[in-house]
Each structure stands twice: as C-alpha cells, then as structure tokens.
N, C-alpha and C positions, 0 to 999 in steps of 0.2 A: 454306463455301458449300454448300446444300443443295438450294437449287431456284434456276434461272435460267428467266426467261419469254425465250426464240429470236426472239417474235412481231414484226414490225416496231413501231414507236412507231405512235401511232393506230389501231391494232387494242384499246383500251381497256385500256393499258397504265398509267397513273394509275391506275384503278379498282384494277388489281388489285395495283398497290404496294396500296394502302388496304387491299384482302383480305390482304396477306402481314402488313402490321402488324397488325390485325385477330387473323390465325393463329397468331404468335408469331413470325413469320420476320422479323424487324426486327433488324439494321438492310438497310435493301437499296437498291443502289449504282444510284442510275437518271441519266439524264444532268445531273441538279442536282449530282453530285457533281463533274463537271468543272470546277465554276465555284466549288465551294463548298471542297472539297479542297486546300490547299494545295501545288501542282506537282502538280496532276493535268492542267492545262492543258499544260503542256510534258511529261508522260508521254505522253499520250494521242497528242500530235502525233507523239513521235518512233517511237511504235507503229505509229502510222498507215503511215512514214513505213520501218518494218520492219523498227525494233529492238526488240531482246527485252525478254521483260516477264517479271516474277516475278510470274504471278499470286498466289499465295499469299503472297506480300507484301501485291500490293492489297487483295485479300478479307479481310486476315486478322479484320478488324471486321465480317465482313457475314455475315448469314444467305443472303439471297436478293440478285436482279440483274435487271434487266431495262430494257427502253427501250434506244436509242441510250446509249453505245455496249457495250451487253453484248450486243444483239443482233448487231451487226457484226464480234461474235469468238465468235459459242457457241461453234466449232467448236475452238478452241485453249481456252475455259473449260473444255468437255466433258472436252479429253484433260488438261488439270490435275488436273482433278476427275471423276474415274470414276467415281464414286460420286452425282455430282448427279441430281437428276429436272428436267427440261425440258420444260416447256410453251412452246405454239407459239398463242400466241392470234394469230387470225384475225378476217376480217371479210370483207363481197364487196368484190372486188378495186377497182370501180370508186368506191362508196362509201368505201372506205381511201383511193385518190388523190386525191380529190375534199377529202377531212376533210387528208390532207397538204400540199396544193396550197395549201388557205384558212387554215391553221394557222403548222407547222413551215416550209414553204416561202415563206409570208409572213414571218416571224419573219427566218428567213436575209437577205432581200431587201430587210424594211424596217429604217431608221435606227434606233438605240438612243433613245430621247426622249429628250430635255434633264434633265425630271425623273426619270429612273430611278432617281438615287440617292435620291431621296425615297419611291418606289413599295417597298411592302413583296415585291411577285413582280414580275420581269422573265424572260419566258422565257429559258433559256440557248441559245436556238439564235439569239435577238437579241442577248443579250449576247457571245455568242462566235461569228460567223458561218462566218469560214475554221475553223478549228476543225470546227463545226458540221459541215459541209458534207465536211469530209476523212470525219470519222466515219458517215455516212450513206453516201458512195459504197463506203466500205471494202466489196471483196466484192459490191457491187449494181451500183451504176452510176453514173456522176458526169453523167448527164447529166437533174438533176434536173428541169430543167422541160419535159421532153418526159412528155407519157400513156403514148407508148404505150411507151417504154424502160422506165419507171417501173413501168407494169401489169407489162411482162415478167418483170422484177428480180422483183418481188414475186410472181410464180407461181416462179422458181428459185428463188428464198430459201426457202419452203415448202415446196418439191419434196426438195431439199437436206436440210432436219432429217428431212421426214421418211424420208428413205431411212438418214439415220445414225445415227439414235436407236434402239434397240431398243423394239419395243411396250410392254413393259413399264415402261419408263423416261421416256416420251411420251406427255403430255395433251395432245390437241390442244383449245381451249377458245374459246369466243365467249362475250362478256359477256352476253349471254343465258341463257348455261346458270348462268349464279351460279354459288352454292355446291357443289350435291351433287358433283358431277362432281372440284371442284378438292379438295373435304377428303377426299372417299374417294382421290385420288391422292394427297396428301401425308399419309394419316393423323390428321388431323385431326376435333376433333369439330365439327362446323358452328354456328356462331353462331346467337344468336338473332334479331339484328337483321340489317334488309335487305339484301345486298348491298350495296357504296358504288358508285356513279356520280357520279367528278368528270373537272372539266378536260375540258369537253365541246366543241364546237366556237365554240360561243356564248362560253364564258366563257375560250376562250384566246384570242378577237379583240379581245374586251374588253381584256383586260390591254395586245396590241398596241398599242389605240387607233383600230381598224380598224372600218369598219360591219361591221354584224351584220343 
C-alpha cells in the first residue's frame, strides 16, 4: 500500500480512484471491493465489530485505498503501514452532506430494485445496507441522518488526520486542485489529459433510479 485517500467518500473520491489508475497506483481497494471480494463482506463486519484484521493480508494486491471503508480505519492503515502517504481530500462541509444525504445515504435507505441483477453497476451501499451503514459510523457517527451530527463527524474526521499525519506525509486536496498538487506529492509525472470527473451526483441517482 502506498498512498491511502483519509478523505470521507463524496469529497470526489471516484475521481481520484480514476487519478490513482491513471498514476500507476492500481489496484485500489475502495468500497466496490466489499461486495466484489470474496469474504470481504463478513471481514469487514467482524472488523467493524472489533476484531483483528491482518491488514497486509488485505492490501497484499493493492497499490492505493480510499473511500468507505479505508477511510473509517486510516488510522490503524497508517500504523500498519508507516511508510504510506495520505491524502485528505475535502470539500465544504455543507455541500459534502448535502451530495451524502442525496447519494450514499439514499442508497442505504432505498430498496435494492428487482432488476439489479440485470443492471451492470448497483451501488454497494444498496447492495449492502447494514454493512454499509456499520462502516460509515465506524469512528464518525451512526447517527446518519441528522446534519448537524454528520457536519460535526465530518469537521472531527478532518481535524483528526490532520493532527496525525506529519506534514510531510499529508496532502490535503479538493478536486479542484487536479493534478499538480497530487503528482508533486506522490512523485509522479502528471498526465496529459484532463483530470477524470466521475460518479457525480447526478449520475449516482441515476443508477438508484431516483429523480435527479
């Protein structure tokens, strides 16, 4: 493991799986792998749930991590791996619950569709709700559908990496900033082509089947 993103999920955390493949850092463990991993579902619960985990077991295939649920353990990735760089991608606080609220927290909330098995993407926080839902409070706060516990979670979680991360070892990053910012911290020569922008708000209610 080389780089983990700390950032909560909807701080433009797809995008930048897309930068990390993009970089070289492929493969990277974002919460598709709970669903796609076989017994990662029953890992991930009993972690939740406070039993030990061999991280270097998990990672042993993965370059990079980020999203649910790598962001609701940096802190035990970090001490497996001392050597990782950590980025903390952000967003403003009210815009992140508002894109969580209409997103991931509808996903949790609404029914799996009938045709799922036909659909080529099903979010995994629909496909996997309890699950979902353990890995998201880990560490924040299970009381997801309040603002204002949620906004608070999400100023601690921030407050937290950055007090533990050493500067040198800590990008803090908005999808805004692209490229330069992220290949000058992992070393990297920056691509030519644009930045990626997916899995926007629009097109993960689509997939729910939710007006947009």
């Amino acid at each position: 493991m080389k780089v983990i993103n700390a950032g909560l999920g909807r701080t433009g955390t797809h995008s930048l799986k897309a930068a990390f493949d993009i970089l070289g850092l492929a493969p990277c463990y974002s919460a598709e792998m709970m669903w796609n991993e076989p017994g990662h579902q029953e890992l991930w619960s009993a972690t939740c749930a406070g039993k030990p985990i061999d991280w270097h077991a998990l990672f042993a295939s993965y370059e990079s991590g980020l999203d649910w649920p790598v962001c609701s353990f940096w802190r035990e990735i970090v001490a497996a791996f001392p050597d990782v760089r950590v980025v903390l991608s952000t967003r403003d606080p009210e815009d992140w619950y508002a894109s969580f609220r209409e997103t991931v927290y509808a996903a949790l909330t609404s029914p799996l569709p009938a045709s799922a098995s036909s659909l080529p993407v099903v979010p995994v926080f629909q496909r996997l709700p309890t699950l979902g839902a353990k890995v998201i409070a880990h560490n924040f706060t299970d009381d997801l559908a309040s603002r204002d516990a949620m906004i608070a979670a999400y100023h601690r979680h921030n407050a937290a990496v950055r007090a533990a991360i050493p500067p040198g070892r800590l990008l803090e990053w908005r999808l805004t900033d692209g490229w330069a910012p992220l290949c000058a911290f992992l070393d990297r020569p920056r691509p030519a082509r644009p930045f990626p922008h997916v899995n926007d708000r629009r097109s993960y209610r689509e997939l729910l089947g939710l007006p947009v």
